[in-house]
C-alpha positions in Angstrom: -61.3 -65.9 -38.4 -62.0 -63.5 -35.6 -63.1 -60.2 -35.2 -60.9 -57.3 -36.7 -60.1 -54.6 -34.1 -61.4 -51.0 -34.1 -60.0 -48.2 -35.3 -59.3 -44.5 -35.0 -57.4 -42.4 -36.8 -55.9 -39.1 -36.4 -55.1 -36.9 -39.1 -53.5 -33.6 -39.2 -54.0 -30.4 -41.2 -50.2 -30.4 -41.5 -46.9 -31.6 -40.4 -46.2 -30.7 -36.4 -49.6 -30.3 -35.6 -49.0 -32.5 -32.8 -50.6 -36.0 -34.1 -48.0 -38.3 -32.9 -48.0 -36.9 -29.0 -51.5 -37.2 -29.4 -51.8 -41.0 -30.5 -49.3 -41.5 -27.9 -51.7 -40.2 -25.4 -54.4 -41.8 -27.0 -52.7 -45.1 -26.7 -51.7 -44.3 -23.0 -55.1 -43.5 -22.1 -57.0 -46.2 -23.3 -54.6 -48.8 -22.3 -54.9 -47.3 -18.6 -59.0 -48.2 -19.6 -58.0 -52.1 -20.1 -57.9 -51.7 -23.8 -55.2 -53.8 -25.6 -54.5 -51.3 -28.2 -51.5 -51.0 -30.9 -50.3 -47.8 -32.6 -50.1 -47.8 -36.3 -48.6 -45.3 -39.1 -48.3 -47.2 -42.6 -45.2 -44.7 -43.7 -43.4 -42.5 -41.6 -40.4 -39.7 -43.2 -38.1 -39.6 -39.9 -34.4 -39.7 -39.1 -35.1 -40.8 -35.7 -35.5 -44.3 -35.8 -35.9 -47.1 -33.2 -34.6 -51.2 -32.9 -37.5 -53.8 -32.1 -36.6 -56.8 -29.8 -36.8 -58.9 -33.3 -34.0 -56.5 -34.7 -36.6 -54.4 -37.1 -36.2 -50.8 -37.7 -39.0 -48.6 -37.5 -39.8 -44.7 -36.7 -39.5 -43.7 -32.7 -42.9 -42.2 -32.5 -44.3 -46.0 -32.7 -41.7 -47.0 -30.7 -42.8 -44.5 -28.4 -46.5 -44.8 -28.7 -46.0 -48.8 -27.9 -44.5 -48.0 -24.9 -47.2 -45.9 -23.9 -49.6 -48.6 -24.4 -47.4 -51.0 -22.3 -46.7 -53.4 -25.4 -43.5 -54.2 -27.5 -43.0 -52.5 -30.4 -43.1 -54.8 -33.9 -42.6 -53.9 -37.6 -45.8 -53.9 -38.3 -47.0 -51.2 -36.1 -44.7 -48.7 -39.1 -44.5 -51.0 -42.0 -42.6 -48.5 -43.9 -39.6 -46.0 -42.8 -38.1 -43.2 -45.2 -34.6 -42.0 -43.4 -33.9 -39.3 -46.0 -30.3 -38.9 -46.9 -31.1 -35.7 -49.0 -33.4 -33.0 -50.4 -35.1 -35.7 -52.2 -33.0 -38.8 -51.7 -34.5 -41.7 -48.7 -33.3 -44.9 -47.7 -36.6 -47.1 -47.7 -36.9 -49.3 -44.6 -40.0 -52.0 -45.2 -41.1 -54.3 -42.8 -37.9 -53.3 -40.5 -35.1 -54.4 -43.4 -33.3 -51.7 -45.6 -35.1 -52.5 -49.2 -32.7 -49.5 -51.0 -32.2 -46.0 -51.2 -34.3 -44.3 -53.8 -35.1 -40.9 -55.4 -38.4 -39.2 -55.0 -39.9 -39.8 -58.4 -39.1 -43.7 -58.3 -40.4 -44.2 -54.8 -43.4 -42.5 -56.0 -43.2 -44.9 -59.2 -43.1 -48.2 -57.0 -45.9 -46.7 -54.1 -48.8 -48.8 -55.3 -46.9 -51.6 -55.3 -46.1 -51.3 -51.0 -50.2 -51.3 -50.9 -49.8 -55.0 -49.9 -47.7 -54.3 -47.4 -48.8 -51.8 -45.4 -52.7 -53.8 -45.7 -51.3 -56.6 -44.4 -49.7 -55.5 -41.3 -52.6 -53.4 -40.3 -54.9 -56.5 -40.9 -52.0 -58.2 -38.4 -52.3 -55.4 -35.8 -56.5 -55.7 -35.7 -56.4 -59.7 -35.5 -54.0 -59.6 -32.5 -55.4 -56.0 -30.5 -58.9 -54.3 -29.7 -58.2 -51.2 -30.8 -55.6 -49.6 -33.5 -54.9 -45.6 -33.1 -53.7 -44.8 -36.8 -51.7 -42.0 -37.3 -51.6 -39.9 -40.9 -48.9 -37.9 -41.7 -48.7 -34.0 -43.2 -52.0 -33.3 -44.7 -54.6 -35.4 -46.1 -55.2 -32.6 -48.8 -52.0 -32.6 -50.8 -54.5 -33.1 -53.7 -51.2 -33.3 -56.3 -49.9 -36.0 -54.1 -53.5 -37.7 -53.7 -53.3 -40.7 -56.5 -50.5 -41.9 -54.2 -51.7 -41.4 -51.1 -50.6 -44.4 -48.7 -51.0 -43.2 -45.5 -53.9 -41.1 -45.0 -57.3 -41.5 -46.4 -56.4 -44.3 -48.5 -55.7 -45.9 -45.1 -58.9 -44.7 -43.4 -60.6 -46.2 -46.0 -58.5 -49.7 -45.6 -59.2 -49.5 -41.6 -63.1 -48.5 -42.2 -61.4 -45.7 -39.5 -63.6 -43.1 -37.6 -61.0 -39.8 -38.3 -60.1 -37.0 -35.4 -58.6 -34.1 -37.8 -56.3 -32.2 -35.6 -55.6 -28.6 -36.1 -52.3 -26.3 -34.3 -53.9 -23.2 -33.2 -50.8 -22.3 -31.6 -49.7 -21.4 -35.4 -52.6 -19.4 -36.3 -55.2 -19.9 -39.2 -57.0 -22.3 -36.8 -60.5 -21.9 -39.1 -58.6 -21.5 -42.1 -56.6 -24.7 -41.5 -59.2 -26.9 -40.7 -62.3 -25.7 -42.3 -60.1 -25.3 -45.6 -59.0 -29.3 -45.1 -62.7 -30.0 -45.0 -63.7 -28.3 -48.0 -60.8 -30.2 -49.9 -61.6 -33.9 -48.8 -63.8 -36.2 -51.4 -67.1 -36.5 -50.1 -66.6 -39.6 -48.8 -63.6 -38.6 -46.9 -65.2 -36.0 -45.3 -67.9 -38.4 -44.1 -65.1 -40.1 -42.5 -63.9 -36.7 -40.3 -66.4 -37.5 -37.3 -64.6 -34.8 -34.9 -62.2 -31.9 -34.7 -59.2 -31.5 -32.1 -58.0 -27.9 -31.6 -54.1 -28.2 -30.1 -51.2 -26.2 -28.8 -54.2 -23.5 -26.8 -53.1 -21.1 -25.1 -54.8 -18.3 -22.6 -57.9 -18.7 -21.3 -60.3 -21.5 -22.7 -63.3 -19.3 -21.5 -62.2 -16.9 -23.9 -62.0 -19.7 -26.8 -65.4 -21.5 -26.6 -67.0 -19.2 -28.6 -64.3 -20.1 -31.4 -65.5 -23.7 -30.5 -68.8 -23.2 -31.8 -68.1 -21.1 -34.3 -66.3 -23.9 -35.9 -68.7 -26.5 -35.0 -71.1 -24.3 -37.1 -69.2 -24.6 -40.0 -67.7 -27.6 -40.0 -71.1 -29.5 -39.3 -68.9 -32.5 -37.1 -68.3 -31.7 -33.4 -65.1 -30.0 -31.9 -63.9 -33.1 -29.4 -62.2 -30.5 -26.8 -59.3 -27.8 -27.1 -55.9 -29.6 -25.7 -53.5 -26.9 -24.2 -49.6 -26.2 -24.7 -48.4 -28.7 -22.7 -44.4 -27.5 -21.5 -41.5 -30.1 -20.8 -43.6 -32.7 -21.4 -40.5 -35.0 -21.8 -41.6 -37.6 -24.5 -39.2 -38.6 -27.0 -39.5 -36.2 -30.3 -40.3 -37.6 -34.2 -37.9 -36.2 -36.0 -35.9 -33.1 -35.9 -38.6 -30.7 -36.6 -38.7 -30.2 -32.9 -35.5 -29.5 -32.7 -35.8 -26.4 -35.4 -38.7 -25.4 -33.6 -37.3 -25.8 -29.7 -40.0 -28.1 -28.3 -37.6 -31.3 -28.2 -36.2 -31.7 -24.9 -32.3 -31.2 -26.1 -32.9 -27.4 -27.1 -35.2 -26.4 -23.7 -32.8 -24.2 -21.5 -31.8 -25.4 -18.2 -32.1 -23.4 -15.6 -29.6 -22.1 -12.7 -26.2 -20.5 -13.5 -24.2 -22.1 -16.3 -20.8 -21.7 -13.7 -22.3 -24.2 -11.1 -23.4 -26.4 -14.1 -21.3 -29.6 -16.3 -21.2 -28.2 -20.1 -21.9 -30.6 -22.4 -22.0 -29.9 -26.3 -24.0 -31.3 -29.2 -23.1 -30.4 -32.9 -26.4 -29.9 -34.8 -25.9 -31.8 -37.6 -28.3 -31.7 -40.3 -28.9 -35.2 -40.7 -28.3 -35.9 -36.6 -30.6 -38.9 -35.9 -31.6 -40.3 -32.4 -31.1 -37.5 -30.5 -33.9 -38.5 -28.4 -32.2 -40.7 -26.6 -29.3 -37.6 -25.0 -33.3 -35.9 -23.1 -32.0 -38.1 -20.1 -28.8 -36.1 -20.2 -31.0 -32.7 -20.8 -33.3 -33.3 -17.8 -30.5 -33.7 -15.5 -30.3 -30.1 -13.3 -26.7 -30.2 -12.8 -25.8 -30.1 -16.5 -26.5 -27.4 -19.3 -26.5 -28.7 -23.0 -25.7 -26.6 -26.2 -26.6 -27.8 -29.3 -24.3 -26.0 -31.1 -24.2 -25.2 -35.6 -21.5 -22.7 -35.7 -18.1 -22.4 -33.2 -19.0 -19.0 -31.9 -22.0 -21.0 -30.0 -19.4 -23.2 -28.3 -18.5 -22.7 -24.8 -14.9 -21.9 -24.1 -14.1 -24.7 -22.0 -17.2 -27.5 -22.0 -16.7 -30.4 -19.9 -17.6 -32.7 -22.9 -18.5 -33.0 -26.3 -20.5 -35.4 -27.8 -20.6 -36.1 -31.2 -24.1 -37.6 -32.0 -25.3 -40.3 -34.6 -26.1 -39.2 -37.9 -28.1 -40.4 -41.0 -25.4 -39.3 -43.4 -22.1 -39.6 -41.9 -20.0 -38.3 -45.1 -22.7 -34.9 -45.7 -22.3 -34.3 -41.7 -18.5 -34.3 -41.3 -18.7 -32.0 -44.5 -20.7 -29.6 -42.7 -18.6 -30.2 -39.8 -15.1 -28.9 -42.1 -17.0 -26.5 -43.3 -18.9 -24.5 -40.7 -15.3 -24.4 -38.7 -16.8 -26.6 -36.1 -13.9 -29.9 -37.0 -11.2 -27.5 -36.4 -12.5 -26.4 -32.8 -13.5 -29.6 -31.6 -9.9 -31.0 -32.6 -8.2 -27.8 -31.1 -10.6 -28.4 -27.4 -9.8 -32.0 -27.8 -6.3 -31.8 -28.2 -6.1 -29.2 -25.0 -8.0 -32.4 -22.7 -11.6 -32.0 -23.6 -13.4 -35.4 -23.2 -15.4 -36.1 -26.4 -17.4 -39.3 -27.2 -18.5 -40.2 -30.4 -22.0 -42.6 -31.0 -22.6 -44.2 -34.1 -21.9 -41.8 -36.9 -20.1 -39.2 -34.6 -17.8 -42.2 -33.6 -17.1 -42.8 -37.9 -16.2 -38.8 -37.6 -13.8 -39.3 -34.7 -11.3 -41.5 -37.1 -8.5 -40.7 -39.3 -10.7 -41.8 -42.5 -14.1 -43.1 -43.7 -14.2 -45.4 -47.3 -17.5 -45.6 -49.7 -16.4 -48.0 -52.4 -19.5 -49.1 -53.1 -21.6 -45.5 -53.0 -23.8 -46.8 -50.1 -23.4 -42.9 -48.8 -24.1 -41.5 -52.0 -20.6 -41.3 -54.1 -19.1 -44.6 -55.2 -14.9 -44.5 -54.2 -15.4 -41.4 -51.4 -12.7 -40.9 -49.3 -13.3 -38.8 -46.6 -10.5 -37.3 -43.8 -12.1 -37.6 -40.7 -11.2 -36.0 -37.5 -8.1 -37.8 -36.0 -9.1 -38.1 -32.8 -8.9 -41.7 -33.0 -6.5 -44.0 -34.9 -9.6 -45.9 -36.5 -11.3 -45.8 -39.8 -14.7 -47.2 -41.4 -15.4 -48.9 -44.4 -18.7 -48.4 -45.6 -20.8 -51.8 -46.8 -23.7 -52.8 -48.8 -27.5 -52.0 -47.5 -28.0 -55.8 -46.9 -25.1 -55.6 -43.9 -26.7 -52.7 -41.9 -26.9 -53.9 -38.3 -30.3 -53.1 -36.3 -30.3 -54.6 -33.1 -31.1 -54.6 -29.3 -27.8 -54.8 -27.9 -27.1 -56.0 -23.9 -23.4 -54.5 -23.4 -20.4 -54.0 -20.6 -17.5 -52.0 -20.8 -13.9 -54.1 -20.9 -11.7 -54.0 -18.1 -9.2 -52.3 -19.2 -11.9 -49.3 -20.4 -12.6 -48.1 -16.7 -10.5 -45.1 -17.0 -11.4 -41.2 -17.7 -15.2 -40.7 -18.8 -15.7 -44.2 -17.7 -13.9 -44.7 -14.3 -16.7 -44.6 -12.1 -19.0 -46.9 -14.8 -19.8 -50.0 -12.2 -19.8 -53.7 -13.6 -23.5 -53.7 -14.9 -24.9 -55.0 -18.1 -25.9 -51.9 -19.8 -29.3 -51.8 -22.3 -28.7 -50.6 -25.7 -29.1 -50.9 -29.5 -27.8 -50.8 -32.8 -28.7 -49.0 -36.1 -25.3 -48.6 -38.4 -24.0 -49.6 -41.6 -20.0 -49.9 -42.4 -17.1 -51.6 -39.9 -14.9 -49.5 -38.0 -11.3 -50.8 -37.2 -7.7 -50.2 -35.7 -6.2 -48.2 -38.8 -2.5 -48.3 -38.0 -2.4 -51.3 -36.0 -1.8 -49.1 -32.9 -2.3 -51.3 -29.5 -6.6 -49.5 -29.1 -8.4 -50.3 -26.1 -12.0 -51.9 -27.2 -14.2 -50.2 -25.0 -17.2 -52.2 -24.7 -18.2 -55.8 -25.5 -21.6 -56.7 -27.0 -22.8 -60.2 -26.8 -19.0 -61.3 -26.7 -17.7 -58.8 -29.0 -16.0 -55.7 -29.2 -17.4 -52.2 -29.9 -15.9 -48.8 -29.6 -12.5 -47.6 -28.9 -10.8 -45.6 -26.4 -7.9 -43.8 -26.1 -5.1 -44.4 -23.3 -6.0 -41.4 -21.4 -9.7 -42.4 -21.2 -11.0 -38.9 -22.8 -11.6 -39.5 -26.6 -13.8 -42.4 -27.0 -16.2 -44.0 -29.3 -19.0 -46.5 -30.3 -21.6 -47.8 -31.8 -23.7 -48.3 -29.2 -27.0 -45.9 -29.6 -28.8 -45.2 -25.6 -26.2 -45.4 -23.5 -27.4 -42.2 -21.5 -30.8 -43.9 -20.6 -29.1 -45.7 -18.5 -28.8 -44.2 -15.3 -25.7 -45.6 -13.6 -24.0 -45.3 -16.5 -25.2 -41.6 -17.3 -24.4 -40.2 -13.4 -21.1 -42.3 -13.6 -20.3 -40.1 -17.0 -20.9 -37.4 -14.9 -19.7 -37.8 -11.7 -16.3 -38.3 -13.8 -16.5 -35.0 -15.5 -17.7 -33.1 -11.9 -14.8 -34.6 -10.4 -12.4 -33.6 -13.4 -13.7 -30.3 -13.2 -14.5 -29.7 -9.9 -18.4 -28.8 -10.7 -21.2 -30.2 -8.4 -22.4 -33.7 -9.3 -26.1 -33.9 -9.6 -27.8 -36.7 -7.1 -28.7 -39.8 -9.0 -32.5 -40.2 -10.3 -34.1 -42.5 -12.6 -35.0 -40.6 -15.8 -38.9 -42.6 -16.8 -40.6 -41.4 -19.7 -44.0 -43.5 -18.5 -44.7 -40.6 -16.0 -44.8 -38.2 -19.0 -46.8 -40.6 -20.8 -49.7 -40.5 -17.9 -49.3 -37.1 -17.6 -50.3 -36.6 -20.9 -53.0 -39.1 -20.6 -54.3 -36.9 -17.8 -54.1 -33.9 -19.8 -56.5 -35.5 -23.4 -58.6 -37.3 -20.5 -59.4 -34.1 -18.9 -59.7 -31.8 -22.6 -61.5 -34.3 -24.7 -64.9 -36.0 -25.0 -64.0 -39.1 -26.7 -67.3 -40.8 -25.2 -68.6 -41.5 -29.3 -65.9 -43.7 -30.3 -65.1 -45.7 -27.0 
């Protein structure tokens, strides 16, 4: 039996203090140093959610933080997923396979019983890498929550993990936060806390080293470095948290005049999932998004609309009757509009969506949906989600509209639904795409209203410059120069950033 890896682990003294984009620089920086490292988070609450080569589902920030160590993503490196579906309702992803939707209070009930789980595939990660960068999640101090603790200290212990305890000073209550975390830890915990990480500085870091030792006096453990605001980073978000609070690269403003631009709109939906993968589309400087939750945020004439993926279709297209936003984008649509549906927005775009079996949440639904298509879903049982890596093309007779200037070129994609979506009047559709020798998506005869399951179609880049060199040319805006969008430059950059700000020199 060989050696087990090392460990670190970061911790947080709360949600969005930054620990992901920090264990994805971590991982970036020490695989630039010839380390073979792996990320690892034993839970992670997300709706943003990413497809392993071996078809698991597990949460994008260890999708991302894989990347940034130049490895492939597995299940293990997020043994558990929660994709909640309510105030207090998830659907329970372990080891990259749906197990079943639960309340709070029973997940809670079965916790101890995942312990195996999540052991094991840390104990996999540190036989096969030299070095695991754990991640926590919220606080390690929700001391009602602490007999079920599963992915912070309880993990630190498992790991026998050195801890960095990161604190947002960009929030305020820098001291409070993190000395008040200390005091709370177990004794033994805190013996575990060997540095502290102020993020999110900014001003003048002259100005801020007093505050350094300040805290190093009272803490008694080191402060590791102060890591500045770091702007359009362009890494791919956790969840939509970042969306709320505007750092996720599909709310930053684009610049330059929104006449001389392509407007493309995104419906907020409360439960939209994936959006990470439209910051291709957001970093492009010839188009200006709005991610719209009401119509009197709507453009008067956008170039496209683009109806994202969602966690709960039937609770979105609610929201969508209800906040007036349905009856707009069938009114744009219907006076020539192009809109494209993905995944969940694509369920929205049919004339119905069926639950007989309650795997949305009420057994028998029956839901109108938009119209825009002549399609409708069916809804099936947990154990027929899909969760793939898809390779795709679109059909022949699909290169029309949004998609006439799409060249003949396998485009890179994946897969995360549940339910079957089908020709609901046994109208003459044209399929839109075939994956692996089957057909996905529909579109309609005039090539403007179209949909599919497919989830990153934007990261390509032929395909997202063909999108819109069609809508320039529809609308006689300037088309913006092709460029590849690459996410591994932001990824040394940020490396660049923690190598220059921290003094990691004790653990390494």
């Amino acid at each position: 039996m060989g050696e087990l890896a090392r460990t670190i682990m970061v911790q947080g003294t709360a949600s969005t203090v930054g620990k992901s984009t920090l264990v994805t620089g971590l991982c970036r920086l020490f695989a630039r140093q010839g380390w073979r490292v792996a990320p690892f988070k034993a839970q992670n609450m997300a709706l943003n959610s990413f497809v392993t080569p071996a078809g698991g589902e597990i949460g994008r920030a260890q999708a991302v933080q894989a990347e940034a160590a130049g490895i492939e993503p597995t299940v293990e490196m997020n043994p558990i997923l929660l994709k909640p579906e309510g105030d207090s309702r998830s659907q329970v992803i372990m080891l990259g396979r749906p197990l079943s939707t639960m309340e709070a209070l029973e997940y809670y009930r079965q916790r101890t019983g995942f312990e195996a789980v999540v052991k094991q595939a840390l104990e996999s990660l540190r036989r096969a890498y030299d070095l695991v960068i754990i991640e926590g999640a919220g606080s390690p101090v929700e001391i009602n929550l602490a007999r079920y603790d599963l992915v912070n200290m309880r993990v630190a212990r498992w790991a026998d993990a050195s801890v960095l305890l990161v604190g947002d000073i960009d929030r305020g209550g820098i001291f409070a936060s993190l000395l008040g975390t200390l005091m709370l830890l177990q004794p033994e915990e805190r013996e575990r806390v060997k540095g502290l990480i102020v993020n999110k500085f900014r001003g003048d870091l002259e100005l801020w080293r007093e505050g350094e030792r300040m805290l190093e006096a009272r803490a008694g453990i080191p402060v590791l470095g102060t890591v500045p605001f770091v702007r359009d980073l362009g890494i791919a978000e956790e969840d939509s948290v970042a969306l709320e609070e505007g750092t996720a690269l599909l709310t930053q403003k684009q610049q330059g005049e929104a006449t001389q631009q392509l407007q493309i709109v995104i419906p907020r939906l409360p439960y939209m999932s994936n959006y990470d993968e439209f910051d291709a589309l957001a970093a492009e400087p010839g188009v200006r998004l709005h991610l719209v939750s009401s119509p009197e945020e709507l453009p008067e004439r956008p170039d496209l609309i683009i109806l994202p993926g969602t966690k709960n279709t039937f609770a979105d297209l609610a929201w969508l009757w209800r906040t007036g936003l349905g009856m707009q984008i069938r009114r744009l649509v219907r006076e020539g509009v192009a809109i494209l549906g993905i995944c969940g927005g694509y369920q929205m775009l049919g004339e119905r969506l069926c639950d007989p079996t309650g795997v949305e949440g009420c057994a028998g639904a029956v839901e109108a949906g938009l119209s825009l298509l002549p399609v409708e879903t069916i809804f099936a049982s947990l154990e027929e989600k899909v969760t793939s890596q898809s390779v795709a093309n679109l059909t022949r007779t699909a290169c029309r509209g949004l998609f006439a200037f799409v060249p003949e070129q396998p485009l890179r994609a994946y897969q995360i639904h549940l339910g079957r979506t089908a020709d609901a009047n046994s109208t003459s559709l044209m399929p839109l795409l075939e994956v692996n020798g089957v057909a996905d998506g529909f579109l309609s005869e005039e090539g403007w209203v179209a949909g599919c399951y497919l989830h990153g179609l934007f990261e390509n880049d032929f395909f997202r410059h063909a999108i819109l060199r069609a809508l320039g040319e529809r609308s006689a805006a300037p088309v913006p120069e092709m460029r590849p969008f690459e996410r591994m430059q932001a990824y040394d950059r940020l490396a660049d950033i923690l190598e220059k700000y921290l003094d990691l020199s004790s653990f390494i």
